[in-house]
Backbone bond lengths (Angstrom), bond angles and torsions (degrees), N, CA, C in turn:
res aa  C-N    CA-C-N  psi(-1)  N-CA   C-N-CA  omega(-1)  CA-C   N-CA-C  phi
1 X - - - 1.462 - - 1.535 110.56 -
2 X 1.241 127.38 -27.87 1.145 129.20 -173.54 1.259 123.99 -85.71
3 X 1.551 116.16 -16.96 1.080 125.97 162.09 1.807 126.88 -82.86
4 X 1.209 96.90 -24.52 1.288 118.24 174.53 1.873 100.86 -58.90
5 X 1.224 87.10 -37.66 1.886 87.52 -162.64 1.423 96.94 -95.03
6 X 1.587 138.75 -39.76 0.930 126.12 -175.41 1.557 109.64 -72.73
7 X 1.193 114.00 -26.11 1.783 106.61 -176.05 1.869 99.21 -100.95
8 X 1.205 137.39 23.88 1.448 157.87 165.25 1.604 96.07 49.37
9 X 1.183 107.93 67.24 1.745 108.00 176.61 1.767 109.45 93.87
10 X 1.215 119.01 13.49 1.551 127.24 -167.16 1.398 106.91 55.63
11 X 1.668 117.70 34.03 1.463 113.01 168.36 1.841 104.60 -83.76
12 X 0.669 123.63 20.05 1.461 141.08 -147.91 1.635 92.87 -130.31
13 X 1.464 130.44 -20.13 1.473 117.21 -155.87 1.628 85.38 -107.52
14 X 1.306 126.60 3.00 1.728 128.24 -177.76 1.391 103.30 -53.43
15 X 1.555 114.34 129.59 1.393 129.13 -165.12 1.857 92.00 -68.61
16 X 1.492 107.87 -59.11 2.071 88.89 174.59 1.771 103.98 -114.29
17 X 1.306 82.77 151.45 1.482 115.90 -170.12 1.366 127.19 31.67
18 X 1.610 110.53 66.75 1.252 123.47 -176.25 1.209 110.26 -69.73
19 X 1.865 144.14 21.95 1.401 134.75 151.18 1.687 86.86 -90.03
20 X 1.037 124.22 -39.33 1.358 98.42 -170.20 1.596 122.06 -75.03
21 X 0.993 128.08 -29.85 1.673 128.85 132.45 1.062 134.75 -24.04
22 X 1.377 120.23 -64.01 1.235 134.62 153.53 1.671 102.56 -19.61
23 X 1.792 99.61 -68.66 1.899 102.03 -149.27 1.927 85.61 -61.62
24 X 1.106 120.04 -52.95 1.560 105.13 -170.35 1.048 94.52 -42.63
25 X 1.330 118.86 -83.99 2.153 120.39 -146.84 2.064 95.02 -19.93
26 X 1.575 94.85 -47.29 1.743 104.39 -165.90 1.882 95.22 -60.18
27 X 0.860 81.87 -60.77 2.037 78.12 176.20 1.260 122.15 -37.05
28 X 1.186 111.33 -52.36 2.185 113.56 164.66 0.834 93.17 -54.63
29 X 1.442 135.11 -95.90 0.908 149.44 -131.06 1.884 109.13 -69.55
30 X 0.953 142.08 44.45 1.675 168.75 -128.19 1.075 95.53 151.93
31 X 1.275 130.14 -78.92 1.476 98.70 -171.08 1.512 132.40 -80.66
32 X 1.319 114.25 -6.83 1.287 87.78 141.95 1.534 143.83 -109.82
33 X 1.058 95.11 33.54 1.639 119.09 166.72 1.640 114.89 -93.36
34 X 1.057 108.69 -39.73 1.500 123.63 156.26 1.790 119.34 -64.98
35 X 1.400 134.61 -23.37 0.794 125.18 -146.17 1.732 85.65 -110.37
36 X 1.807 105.83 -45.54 1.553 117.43 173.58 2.169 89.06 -37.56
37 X 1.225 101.56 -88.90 1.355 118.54 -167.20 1.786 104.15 -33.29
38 X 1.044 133.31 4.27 1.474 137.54 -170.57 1.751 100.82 -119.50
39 X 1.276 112.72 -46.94 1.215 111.74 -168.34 1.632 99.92 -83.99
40 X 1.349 126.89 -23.02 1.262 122.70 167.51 1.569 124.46 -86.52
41 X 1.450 103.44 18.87 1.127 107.88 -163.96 1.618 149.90 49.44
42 X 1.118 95.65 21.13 1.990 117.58 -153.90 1.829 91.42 -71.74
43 X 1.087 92.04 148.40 1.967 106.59 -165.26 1.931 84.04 -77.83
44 X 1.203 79.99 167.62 1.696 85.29 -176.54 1.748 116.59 -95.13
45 X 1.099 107.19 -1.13 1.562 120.73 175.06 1.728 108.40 -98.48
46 X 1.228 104.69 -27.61 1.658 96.90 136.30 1.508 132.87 -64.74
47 X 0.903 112.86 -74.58 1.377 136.26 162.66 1.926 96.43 -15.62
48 X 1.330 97.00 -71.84 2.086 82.61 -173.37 1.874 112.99 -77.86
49 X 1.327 98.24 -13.93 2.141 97.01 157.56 1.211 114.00 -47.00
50 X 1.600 114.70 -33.05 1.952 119.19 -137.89 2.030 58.01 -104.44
51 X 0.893 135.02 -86.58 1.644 138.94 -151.99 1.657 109.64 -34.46
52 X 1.341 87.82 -40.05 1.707 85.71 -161.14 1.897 97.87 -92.97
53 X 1.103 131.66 -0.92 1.533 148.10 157.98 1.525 92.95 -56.44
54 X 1.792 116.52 -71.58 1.275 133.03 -112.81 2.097 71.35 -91.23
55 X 1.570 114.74 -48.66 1.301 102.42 -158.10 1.564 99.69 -77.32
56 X 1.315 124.02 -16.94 1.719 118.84 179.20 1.701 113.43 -64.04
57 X 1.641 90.28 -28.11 1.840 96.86 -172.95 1.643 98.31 -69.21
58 X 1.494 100.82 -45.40 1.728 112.17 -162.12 1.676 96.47 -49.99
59 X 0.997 107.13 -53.59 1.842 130.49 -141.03 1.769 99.00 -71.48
60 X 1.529 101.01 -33.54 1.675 101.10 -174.01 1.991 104.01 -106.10
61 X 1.282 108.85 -9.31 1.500 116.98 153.71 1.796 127.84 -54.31
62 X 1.584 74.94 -59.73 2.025 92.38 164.80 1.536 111.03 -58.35
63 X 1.207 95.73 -59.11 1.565 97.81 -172.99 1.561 121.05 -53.67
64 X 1.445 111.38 -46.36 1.630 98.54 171.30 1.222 98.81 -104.94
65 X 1.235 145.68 76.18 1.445 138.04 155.42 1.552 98.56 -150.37
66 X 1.488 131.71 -35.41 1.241 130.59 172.89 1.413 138.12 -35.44
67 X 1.097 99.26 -60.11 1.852 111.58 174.40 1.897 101.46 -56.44
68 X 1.552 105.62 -52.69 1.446 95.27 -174.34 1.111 126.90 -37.70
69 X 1.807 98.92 -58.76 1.215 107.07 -178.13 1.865 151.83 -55.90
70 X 2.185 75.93 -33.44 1.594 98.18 167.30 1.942 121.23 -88.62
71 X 1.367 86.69 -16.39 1.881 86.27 146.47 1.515 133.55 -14.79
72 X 1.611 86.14 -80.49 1.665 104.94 -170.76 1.880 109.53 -64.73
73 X 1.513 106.78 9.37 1.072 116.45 155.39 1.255 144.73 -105.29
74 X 1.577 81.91 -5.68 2.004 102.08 -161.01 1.594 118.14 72.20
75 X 1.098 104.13 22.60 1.557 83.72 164.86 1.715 102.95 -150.57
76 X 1.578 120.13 168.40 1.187 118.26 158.59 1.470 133.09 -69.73
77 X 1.132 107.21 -17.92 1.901 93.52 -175.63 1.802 103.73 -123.58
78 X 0.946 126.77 24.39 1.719 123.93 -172.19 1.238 119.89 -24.15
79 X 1.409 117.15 105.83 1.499 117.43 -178.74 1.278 124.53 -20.93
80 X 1.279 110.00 -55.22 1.661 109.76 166.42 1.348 144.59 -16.67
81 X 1.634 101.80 -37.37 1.168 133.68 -157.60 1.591 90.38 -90.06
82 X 1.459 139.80 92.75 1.634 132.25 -179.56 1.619 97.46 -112.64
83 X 1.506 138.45 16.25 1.266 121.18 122.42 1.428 135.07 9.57
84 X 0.929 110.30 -68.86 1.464 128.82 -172.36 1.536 109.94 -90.66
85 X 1.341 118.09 -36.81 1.421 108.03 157.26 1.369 119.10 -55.04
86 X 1.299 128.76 -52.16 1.701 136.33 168.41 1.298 113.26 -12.91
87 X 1.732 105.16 -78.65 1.171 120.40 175.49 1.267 123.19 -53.11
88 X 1.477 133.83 -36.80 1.096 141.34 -169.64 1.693 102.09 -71.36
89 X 1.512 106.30 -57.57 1.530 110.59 -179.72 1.428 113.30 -48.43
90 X 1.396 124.87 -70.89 0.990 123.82 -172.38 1.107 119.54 -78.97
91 X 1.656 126.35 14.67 1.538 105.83 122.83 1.208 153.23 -57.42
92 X 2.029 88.07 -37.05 1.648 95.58 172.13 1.264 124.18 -72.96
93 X 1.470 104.39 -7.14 1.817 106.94 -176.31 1.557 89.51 -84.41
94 X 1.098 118.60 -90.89 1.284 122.36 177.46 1.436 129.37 -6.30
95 X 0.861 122.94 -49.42 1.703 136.55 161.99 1.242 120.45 -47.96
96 X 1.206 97.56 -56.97 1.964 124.25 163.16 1.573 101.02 -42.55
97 X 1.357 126.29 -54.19 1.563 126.61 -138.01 1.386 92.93 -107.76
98 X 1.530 113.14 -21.31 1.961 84.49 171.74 1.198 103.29 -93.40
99 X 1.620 146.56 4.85 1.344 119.57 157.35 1.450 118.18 -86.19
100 X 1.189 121.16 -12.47 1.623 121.70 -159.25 1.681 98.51 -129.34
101 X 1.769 124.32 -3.93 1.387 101.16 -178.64 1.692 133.22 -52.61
102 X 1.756 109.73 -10.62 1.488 99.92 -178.36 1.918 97.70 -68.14
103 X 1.326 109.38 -18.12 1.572 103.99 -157.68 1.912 108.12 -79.46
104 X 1.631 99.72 4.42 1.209 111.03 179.19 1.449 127.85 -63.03
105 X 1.799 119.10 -20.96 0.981 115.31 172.48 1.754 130.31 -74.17
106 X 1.698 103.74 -10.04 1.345 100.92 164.56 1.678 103.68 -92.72
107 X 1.225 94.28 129.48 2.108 120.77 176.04 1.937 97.63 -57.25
108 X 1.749 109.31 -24.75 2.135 98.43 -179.40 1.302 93.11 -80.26
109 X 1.276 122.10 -41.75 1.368 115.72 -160.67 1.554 96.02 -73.49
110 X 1.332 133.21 -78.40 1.304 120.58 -168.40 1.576 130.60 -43.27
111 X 1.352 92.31 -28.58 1.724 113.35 154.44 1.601 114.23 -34.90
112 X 1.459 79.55 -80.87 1.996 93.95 -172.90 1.401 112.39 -55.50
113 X 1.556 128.29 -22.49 0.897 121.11 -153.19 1.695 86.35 -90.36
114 X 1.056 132.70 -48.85 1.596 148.80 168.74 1.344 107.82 -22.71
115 X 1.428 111.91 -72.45 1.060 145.38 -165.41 2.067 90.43 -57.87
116 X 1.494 112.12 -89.12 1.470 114.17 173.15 2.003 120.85 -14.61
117 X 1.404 93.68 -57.52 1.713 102.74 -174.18 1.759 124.10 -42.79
118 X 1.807 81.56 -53.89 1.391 128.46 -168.61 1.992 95.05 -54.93
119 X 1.601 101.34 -59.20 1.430 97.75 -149.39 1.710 85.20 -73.27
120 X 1.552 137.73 -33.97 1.412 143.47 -179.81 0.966 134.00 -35.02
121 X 1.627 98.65 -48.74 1.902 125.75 173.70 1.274 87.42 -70.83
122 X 1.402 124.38 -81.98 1.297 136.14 -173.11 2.070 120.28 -12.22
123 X 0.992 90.70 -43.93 1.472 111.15 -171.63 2.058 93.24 -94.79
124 X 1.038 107.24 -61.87 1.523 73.14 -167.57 1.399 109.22 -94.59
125 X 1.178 101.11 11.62 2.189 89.22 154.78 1.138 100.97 -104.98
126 X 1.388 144.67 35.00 1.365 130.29 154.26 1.743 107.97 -114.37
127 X 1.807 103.96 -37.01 1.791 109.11 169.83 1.051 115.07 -89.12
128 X 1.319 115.24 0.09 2.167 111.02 178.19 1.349 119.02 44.49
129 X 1.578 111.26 35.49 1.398 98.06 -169.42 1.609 123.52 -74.54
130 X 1.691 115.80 -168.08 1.701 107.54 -161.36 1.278 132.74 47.57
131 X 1.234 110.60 -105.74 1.751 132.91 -166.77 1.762 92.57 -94.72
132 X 1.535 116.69 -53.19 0.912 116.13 -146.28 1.632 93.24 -59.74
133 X 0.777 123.67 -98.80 2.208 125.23 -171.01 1.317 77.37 24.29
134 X 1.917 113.90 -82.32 0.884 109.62 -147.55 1.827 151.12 -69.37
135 X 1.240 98.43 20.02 1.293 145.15 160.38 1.649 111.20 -68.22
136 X 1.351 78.67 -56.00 2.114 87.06 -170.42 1.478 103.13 -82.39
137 X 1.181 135.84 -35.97 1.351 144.07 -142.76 1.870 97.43 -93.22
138 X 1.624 91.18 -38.25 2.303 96.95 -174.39 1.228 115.89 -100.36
139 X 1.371 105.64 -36.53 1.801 112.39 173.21 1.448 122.24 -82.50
140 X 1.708 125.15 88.12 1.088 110.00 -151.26 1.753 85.58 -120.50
141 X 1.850 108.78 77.40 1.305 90.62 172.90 1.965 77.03 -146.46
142 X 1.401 92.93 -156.11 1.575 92.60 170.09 1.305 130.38 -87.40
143 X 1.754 111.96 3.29 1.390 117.62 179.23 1.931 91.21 -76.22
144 X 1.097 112.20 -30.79 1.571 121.78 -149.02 1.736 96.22 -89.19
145 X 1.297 122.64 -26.08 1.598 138.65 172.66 1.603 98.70 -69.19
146 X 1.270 104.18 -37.53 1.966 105.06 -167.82 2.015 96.82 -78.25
147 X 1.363 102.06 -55.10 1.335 105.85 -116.81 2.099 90.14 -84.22
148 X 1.736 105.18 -27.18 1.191 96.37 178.24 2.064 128.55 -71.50
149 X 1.527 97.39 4.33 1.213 113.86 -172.21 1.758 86.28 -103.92
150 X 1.151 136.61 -37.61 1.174 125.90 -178.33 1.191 115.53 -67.47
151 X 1.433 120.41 -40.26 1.415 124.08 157.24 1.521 120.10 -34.92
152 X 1.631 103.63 -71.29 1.604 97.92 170.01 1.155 139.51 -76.94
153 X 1.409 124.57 28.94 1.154 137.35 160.53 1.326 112.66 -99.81
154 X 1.482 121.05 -44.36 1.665 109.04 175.59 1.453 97.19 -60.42
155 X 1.259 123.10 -57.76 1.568 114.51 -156.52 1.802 113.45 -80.66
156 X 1.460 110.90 22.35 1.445 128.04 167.91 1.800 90.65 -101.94
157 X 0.950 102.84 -20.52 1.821 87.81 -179.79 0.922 133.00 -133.06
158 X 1.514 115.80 20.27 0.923 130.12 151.77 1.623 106.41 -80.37
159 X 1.120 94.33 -52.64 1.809 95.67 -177.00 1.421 120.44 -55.76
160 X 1.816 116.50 -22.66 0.971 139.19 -170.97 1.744 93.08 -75.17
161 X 1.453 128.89 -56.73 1.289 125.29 169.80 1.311 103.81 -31.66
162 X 1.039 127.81 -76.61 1.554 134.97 -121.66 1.965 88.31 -85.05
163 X 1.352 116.51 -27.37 1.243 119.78 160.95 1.263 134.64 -39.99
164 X 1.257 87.99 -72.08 1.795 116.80 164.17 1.504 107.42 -44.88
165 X 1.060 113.55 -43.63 1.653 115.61 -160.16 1.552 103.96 -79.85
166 X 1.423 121.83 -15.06 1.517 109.18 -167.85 1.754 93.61 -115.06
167 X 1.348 108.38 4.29 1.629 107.97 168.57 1.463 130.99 -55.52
């Protein structure tokens, strides 16, 4: 079970670039968690209770289950482990979707907006730029596996707003 969750469905076990695997599997899997929550009509201040539950469970799962797991590899962060991509992504989606969810009924816009988050996280959890490296580079436990992807997920969607907004 623990592997199941730390590698997010063994999308995480992809021979190249299993964070970027990872961030898709997280992309379905949001939208259709988003889409359930749309067709049932659920208010959207529900909707980020159930998110911010779902990423606190994720975030302290990674955190003490990580090191164990990447052990049996010798190292602390084993690619495998896309945990931390999860959380990271669906921050940047999330962030994105409570300023712009009325704009959800056009399929370009929810597109672009997908598309924007995706490539954001993508890029600065792979260049660590600013602060972030330094997240990855000093915190070498599983708070430091969680927390520098949490970083680049708010600041993938925030930027992702301000994107959206000059579209």
């Amino acid at each position: 079970m623990r592997e199941i969750l730390l590698t997010f469905f063994y999308s995480g076990k992809a021979k190249k670039a299993p964070g970027t695997f990872g961030s898709l599997a997280t992309i379905l899997f949001w939208i259709i968690i988003t889409s359930i929550f749309a067709k049932l009509e659920i208010a959207l201040f529900i909707q980020n209770i159930f998110w911010i539950i779902f990423l606190t469970l994720a975030f302290f799962y990674g955190m003490l289950n990580s090191e164990g797991y990447a052990a049996k590899f010798g190292e602390i962060d084993h690619p495998s482990i896309v945990l931390d991509e999860v959380v990271g992504q669906i921050i940047a989606l999330q962030i994105g979707f409570i300023f712009y969810y009325k704009n959800y009924f056009s399929l370009k816009f929810a597109s672009l907006h997908i598309l924007i988050a995706f490539v954001l996280f993508r890029f600065l959890d792979i260049k660590k730029p600013l602060f972030i490296g330094y997240f990855d580079r000093n915190l070498k436990n599983g708070f430091g596996v969680m927390f520098d992807d949490l970083v680049s997920g708010i600041i993938a969607g925030i930027a992702t707003i301000f994107i959206l907004g000059s579209i």
